[in-house]
C-alpha positions as CSV (number, residue, x, y, z in Angstrom):
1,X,109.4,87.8,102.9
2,X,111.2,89.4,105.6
3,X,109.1,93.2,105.6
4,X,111.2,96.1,107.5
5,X,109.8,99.5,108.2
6,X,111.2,102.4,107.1
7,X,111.3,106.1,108.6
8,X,108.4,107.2,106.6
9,X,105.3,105.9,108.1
10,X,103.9,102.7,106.0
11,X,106.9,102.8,103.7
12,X,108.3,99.2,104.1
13,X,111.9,97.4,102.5
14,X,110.3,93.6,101.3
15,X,113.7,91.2,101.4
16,X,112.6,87.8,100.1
17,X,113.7,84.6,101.0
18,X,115.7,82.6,98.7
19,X,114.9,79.2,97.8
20,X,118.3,78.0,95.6
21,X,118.8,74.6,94.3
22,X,120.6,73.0,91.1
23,X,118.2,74.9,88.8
24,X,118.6,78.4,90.7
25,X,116.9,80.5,92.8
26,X,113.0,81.3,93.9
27,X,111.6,84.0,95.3
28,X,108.2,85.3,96.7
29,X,107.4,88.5,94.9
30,X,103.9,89.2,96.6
31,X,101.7,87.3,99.1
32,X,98.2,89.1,100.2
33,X,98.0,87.6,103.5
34,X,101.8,88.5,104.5
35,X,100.5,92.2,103.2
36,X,97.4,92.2,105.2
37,X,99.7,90.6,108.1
38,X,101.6,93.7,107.9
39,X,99.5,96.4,107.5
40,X,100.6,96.7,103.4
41,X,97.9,97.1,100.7
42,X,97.3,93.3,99.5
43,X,95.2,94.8,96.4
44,X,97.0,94.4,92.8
45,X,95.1,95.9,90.2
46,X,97.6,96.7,88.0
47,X,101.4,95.9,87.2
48,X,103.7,97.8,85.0
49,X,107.3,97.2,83.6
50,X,109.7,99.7,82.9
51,X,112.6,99.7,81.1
52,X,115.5,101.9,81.1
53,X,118.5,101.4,78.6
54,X,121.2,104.2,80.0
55,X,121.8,104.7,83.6
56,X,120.7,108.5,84.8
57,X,117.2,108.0,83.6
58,X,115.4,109.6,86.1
59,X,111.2,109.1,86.2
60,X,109.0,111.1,88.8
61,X,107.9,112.5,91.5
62,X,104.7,110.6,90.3
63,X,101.8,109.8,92.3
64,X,97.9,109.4,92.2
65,X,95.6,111.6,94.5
66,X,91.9,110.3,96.0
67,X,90.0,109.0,94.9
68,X,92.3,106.8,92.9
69,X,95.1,107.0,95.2
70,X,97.6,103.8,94.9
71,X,100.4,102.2,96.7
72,X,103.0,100.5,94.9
73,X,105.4,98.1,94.9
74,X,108.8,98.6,93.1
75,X,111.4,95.7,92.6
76,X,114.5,96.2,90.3
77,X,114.6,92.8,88.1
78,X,117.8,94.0,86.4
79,X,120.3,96.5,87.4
80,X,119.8,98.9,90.0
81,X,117.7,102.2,91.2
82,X,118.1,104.9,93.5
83,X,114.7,105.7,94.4
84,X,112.9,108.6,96.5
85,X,110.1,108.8,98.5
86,X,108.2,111.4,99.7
87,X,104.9,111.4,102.4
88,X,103.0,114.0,100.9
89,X,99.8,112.8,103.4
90,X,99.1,116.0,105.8
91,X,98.1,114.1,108.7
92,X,101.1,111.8,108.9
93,X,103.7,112.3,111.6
94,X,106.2,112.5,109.0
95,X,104.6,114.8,106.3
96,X,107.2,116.2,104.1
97,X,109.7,114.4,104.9
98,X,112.0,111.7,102.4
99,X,114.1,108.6,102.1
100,X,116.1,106.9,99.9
101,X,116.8,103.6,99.0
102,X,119.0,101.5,96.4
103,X,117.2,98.7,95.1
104,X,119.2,96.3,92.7
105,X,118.4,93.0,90.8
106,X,121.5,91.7,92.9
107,X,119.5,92.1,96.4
108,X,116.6,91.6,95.4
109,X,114.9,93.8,98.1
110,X,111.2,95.8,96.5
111,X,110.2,98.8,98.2
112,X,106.6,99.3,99.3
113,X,105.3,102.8,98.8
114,X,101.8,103.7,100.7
115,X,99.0,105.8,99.0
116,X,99.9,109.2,99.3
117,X,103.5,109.2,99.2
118,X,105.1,110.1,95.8
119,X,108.1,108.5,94.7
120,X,111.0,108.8,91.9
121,X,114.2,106.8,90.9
122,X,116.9,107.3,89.0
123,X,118.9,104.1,87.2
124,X,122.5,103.6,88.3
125,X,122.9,100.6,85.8
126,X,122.3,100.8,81.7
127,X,119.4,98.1,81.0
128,X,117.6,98.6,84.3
129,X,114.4,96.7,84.3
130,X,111.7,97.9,87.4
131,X,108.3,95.9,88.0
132,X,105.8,97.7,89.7
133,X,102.4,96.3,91.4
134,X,99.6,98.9,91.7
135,X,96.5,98.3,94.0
136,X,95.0,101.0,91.6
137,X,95.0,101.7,87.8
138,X,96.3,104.5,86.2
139,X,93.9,107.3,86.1
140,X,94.9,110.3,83.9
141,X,92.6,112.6,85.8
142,X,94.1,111.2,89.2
143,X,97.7,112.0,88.3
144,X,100.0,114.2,90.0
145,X,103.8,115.0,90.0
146,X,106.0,117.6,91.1
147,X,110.1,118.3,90.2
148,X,112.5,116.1,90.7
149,X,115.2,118.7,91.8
150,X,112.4,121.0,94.6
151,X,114.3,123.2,96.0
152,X,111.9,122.6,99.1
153,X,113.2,119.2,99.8
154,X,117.0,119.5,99.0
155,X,116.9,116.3,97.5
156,X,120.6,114.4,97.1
157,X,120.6,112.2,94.0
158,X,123.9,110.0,93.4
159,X,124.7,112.1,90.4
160,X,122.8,114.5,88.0
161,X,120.4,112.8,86.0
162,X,120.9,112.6,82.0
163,X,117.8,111.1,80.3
164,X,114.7,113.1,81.4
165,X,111.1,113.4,79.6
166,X,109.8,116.3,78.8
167,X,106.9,115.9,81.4
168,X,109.0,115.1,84.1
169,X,111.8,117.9,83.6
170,X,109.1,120.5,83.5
171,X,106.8,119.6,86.4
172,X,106.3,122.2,88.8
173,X,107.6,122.5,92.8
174,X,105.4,120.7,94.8
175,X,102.1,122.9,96.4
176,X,102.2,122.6,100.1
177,X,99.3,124.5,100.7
178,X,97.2,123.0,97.8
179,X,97.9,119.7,99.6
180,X,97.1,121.2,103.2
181,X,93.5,122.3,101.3
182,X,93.2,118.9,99.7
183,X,92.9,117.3,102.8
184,X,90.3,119.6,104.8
């Protein structure tokens, strides 16, 4: 796997490396010591599938705060995803800020996402398929989101989303300063 580094701090593009022969194509998904040769989380504790049947499904801002805070891993196995990350960590040089990335089942390419960032996609193909590794479970008391459309972060999504839960289209802006006191 080829790992690039993005302009959040430990947020990293994987691009595998294609194997392809008369029966098709392989691909590395994971390896813990090319993780640990990078700097990546090589913990898995948990991996989750989701499935999206219309494009504009949007899911997050999601994340996990301590003590159960995870990184993840998100490839697209079928159709594509715009997704967004935010550094939510205080002490990180690049605190607040975003990025965006396409992922697609055409390149390939998962997106590593570091404890304390939060991230959220939104499907640009119907029958989008994403696989997530977790180097922590899910922990209902541990959860945390925040809006998908915070005014704070003028956010620029490809188009308006159209299939949104409940939970997600009513989370609140994100707290700043809660986060500033979290971390003291």
């Amino acid at each position: 796997m080829r790992f690039t580094q993005l302009s959040i701090a430990d947020v990293w593009l994987l691009e595998p490396e294609l194997i392809e022969d008369n029966r098709g194509v392989f691909r590395r998904s994971f390896c813990a010591d090319e993780y640990k040769t990078n700097g990546l989380i090589p913990t898995v504790l948990q991996g989750n599938i989701s499935e999206n049947p219309l494009s504009g499904t949007l899911r997050g801002f999601h994340y996990q705060v301590a003590p159960n805070q995870e990184a993840k891993t998100l490839t697209c196995l079928v159709g594509s995803i715009f997704d967004i990350v935010v550094d939510l960590r205080p002490d990180s040089k690049t605190f607040l800020n975003w990025l965006s990335v396409n992922l697609s089942a055409k390149t390939r390419d998962s997106l590593y996402v570091p404890p304390g960032c939060a991230n959220a996609y939104l499907t640009t193909d119907d029958n989008s398929i994403i696989h997530y590794y977790m180097s922590e479970v899910y922990s209902p008391a541990s959860y945390s989101g925040f809006n998908f459309s915070d005014p704070q972060f003028s956010f620029v999504w490809p188009f308006e989303p159209v299939v949104i839960s409940e939970k997600d289209k009513n989370l609140p802006a994100l707290d700043v300063q809660k986060l500033l006191n979290e971390s003291h």
